[in-house]
C-alpha positions in Angstrom: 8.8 16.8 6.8 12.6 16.4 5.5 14.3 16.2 8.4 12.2 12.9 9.0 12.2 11.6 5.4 16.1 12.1 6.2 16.5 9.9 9.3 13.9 7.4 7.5 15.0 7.6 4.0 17.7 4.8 3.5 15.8 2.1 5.4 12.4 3.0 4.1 14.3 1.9 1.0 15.6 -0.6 1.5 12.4 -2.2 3.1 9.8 -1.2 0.3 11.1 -0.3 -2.8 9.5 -3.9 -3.8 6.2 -2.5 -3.0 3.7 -5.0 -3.0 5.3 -7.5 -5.3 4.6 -11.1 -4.0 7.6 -12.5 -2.2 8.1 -15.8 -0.7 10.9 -16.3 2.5 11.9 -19.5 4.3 8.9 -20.3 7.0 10.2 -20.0 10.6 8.6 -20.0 13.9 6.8 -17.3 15.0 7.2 -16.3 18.9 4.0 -14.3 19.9 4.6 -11.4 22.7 3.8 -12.8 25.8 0.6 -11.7 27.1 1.0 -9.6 29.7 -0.1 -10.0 33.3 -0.8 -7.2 36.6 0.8 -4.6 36.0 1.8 -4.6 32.7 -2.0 -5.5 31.7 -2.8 -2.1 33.8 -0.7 0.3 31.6 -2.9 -0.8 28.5 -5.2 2.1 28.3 -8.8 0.3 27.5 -10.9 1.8 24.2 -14.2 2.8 25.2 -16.7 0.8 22.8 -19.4 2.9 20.9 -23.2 2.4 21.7 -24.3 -1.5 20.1 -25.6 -0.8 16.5 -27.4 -3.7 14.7 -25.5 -5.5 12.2 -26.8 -6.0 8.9 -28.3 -9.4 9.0 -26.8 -10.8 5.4 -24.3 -9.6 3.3 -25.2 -6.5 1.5 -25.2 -5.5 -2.3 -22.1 -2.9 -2.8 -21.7 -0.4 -5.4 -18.4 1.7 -5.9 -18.0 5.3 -7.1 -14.6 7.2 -8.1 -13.8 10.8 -6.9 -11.0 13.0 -6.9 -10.0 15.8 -4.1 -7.0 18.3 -4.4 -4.7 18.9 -1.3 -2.0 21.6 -2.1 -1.6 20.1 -5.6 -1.5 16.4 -4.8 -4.1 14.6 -6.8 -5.8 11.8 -5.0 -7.7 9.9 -7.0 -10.3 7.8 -4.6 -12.4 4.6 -4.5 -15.3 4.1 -2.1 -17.4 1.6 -1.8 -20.3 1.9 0.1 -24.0 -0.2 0.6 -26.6 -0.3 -1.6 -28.9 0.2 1.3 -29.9 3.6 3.0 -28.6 4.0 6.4 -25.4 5.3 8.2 -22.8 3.3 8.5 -19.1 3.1 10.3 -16.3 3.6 7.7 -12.5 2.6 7.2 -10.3 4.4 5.8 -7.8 2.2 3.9 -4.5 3.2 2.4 -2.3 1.0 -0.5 1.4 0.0 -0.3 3.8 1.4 -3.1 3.5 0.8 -6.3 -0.1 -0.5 -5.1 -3.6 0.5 -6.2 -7.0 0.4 -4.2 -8.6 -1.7 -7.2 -6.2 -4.4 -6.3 -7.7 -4.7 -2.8 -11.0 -5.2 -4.1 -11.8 -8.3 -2.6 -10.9 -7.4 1.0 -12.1 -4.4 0.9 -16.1 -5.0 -1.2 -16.0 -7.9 1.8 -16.0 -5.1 4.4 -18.4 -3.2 2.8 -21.3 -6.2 2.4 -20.9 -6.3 5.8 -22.2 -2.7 6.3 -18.8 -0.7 6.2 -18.2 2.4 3.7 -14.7 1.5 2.7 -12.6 4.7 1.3 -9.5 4.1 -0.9 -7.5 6.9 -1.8 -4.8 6.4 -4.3 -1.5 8.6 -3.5 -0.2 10.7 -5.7 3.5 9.4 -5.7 3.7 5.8 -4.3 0.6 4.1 -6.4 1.1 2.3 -10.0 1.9 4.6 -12.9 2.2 7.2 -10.7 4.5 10.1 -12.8 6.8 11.0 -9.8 7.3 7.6 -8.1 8.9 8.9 -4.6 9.6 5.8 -1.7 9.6 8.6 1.1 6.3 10.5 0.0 4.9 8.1 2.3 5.8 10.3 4.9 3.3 13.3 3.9 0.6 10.2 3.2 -1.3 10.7 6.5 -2.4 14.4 5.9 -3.7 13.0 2.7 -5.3 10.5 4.2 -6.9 12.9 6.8 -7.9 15.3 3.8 -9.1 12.8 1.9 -11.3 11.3 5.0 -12.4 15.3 5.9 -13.1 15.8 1.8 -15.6 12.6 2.3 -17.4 13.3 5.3 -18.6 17.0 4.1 -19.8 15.6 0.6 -22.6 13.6 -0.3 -21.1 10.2 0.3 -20.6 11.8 4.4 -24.2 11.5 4.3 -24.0 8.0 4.9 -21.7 7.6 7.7 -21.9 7.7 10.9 -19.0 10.1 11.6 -18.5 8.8 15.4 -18.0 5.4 14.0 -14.7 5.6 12.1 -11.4 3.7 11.4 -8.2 3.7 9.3 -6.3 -0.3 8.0 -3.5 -0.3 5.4 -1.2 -2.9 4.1 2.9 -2.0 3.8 3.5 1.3 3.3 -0.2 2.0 3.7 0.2 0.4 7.1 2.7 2.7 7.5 0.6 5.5 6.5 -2.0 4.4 9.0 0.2 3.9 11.8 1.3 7.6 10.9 -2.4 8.5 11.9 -2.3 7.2 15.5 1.5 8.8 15.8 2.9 11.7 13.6 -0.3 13.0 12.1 -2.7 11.8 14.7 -6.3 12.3 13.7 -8.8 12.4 16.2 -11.9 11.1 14.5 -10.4 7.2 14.4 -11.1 5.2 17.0 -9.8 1.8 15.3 -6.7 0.9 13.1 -5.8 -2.1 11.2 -2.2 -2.5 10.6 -1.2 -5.3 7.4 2.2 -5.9 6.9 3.4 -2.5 8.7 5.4 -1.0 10.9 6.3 2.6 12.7 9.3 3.0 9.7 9.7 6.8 9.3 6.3 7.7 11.2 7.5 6.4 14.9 5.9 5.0 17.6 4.9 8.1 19.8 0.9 6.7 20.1 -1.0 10.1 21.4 -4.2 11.1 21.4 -7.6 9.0 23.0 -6.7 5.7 22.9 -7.7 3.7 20.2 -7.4 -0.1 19.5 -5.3 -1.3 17.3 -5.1 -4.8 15.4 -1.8 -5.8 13.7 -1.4 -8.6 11.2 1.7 -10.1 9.6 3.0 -13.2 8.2 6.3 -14.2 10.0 7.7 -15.0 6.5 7.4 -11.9 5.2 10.4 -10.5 3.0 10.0 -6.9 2.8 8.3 -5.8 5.9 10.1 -7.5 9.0 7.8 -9.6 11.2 10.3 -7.9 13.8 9.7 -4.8 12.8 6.0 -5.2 12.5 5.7 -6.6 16.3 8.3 -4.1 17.4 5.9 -1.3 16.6 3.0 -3.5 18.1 4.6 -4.0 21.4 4.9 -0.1 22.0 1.0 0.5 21.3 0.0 1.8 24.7 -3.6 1.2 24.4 -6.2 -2.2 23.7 -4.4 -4.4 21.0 -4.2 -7.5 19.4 -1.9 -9.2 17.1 -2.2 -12.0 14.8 1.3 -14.0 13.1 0.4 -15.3 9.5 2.8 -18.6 9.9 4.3 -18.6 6.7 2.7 -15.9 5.9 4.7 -13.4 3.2 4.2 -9.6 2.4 1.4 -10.0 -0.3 -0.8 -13.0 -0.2 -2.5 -13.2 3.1 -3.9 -9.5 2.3 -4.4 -9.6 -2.1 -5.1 -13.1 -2.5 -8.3 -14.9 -2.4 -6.9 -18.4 -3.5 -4.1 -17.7 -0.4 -5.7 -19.9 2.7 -4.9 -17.3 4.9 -6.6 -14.3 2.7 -9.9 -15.8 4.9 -8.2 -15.7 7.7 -7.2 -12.1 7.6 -10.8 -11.0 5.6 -12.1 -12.9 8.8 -10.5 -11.3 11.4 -10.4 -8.0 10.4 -14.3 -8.4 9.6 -14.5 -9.5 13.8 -12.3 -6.6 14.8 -14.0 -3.7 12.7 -17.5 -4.8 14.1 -16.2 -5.3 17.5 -14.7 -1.6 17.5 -17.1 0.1 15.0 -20.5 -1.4 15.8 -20.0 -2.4 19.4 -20.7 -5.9 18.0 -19.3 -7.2 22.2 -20.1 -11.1 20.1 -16.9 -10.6 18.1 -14.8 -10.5 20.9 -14.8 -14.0 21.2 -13.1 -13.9 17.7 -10.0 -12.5 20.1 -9.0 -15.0 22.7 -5.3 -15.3 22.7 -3.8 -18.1 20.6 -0.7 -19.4 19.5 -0.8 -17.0 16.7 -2.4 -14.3 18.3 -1.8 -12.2 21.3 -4.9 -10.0 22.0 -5.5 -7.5 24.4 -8.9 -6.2 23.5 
């Protein structure tokens, strides 16, 4: 993993040492990537959809448990919230930025989880708040935690109640990173979906392998810390079904963390469509995806 931290090291720096404090950056026009057209529509590899499962018809009660795994001394503290009711449901996998928590994404992330998603947080042992040995480029060995963490999960009790072929990863910032890290460098196999907030391919790369999987980017084209550039840079090599959606004004922090932002419903919205769209074979949400002004989808 060095060599890597040392060809990512100075920018990964540069870009996130802020973590997720709330930044603000002159508004300017967002340009959307084109949609493409014949053959450049073709080299898209599509994403299979699962088998239609029913949604749950109202929003569900939520309750949240704590638990903490071990991978080759790394403590990983981790949230999970999960529905009240018995059944087995999809789950997402969802990873903070630095100097984040997964408490602090409690409002996204409970909204998932009424909808009939088990949402699992973990927090990483050298990029969340308070953490002893703060270290920018741990990020880098974030995706094998995050596969431990998701492995740890399915063989325990809480595994119980998902449905293990129904399975995605989302992050915001360095957490994006992180997830973007599981379709590339540390590929897991198990996702089938990703959610990419405020992210980019910085230090993980843009080598997408594995079955395909779709992928849904969002970012505010104002944002400070986390290039809108960067962010659609990475989008544009995804080889497989995609959408994007431009926050206008958007900046690293509110559109994702908070509620009283206007755009927080936008993003709780559309990541809400996109998760039951790729997860429940919901084929109604896709309507939640026609290509925009702000958002180029190929889904």
């Amino acid at each position: 993993m060095r060599p890597r931290i040392a060809i990512a090291n100075v920018a990964l720096s540069a870009a996130l040492t802020a973590g997720c404090s709330v930044g603000t950056a002159p508004e300017h026009q967002a340009t959307p990537t084109p949609t493409p057209t014949g053959t450049a529509m073709s080299r898209l590899a599509a994403v299979e959809l699962p088998p239609p499962l029913a949604l749950p018809p109202d929003p569900l009660s939520v309750s949240s448990q704590q638990v903490t795994y071990t991978r080759e001394g790394r403590t990983l503290r981790t949230l999970v919230w999960a529905p009240d009711r018995p059944g087995h449901y999809p789950a997402v996998l969802f990873s903070h930025g630095l100097n984040g928590t997964p408490e602090e994404f409690a409002p996204l992330l409970k909204g998932w989880a009424q909808a009939g998603f088990v949402v699992i947080a973990p927090a990483y042992p050298n990029t969340t708040r308070g953490a002893p040995s703060f270290d920018v480029y741990d990020v880098l060995n974030q995706p094998a935690d995050a596969s431990f963490v998701l492995g740890r999960v399915l063989a325990g009790p809480i595994g119980q109640r998902i449905d293990a072929k129904r399975l995605a990863a989302a992050g915001h910032s360095a957490g994006a990173i992180t997830t973007v890290g599981l379709f590339t460098v540390g590929r897991d196999p198990r996702l089938r979906a990703g959610v990419i907030l405020a992210g980019s391919g910085l230090g993980v790369g843009t080598d997408f392998s594995g079955t395909p999987a779709a992928l849904f980017f969002v970012h505010g084209d104002a944002d400070p810390l986390v290039s809108y550039a960067s962010g659609k840079a990475t989008y544009n090599d995804v080889p497989w079904a995609k959408a994007m959606l431009t926050i206008p004004g958007g900046n690293h922090d509110d559109p994702y963390l908070n509620p009283d932002s206007p755009s927080f419903q936008t993003v709780a919205d559309s990541t809400l469509q996109f998760l039951r769209l790729e997860l429940y074979g919901d084929q109604a949400a896709r309507s939640a995806f026609k290509p925009s002004a702000d958002l180029d989808s190929h889904l």
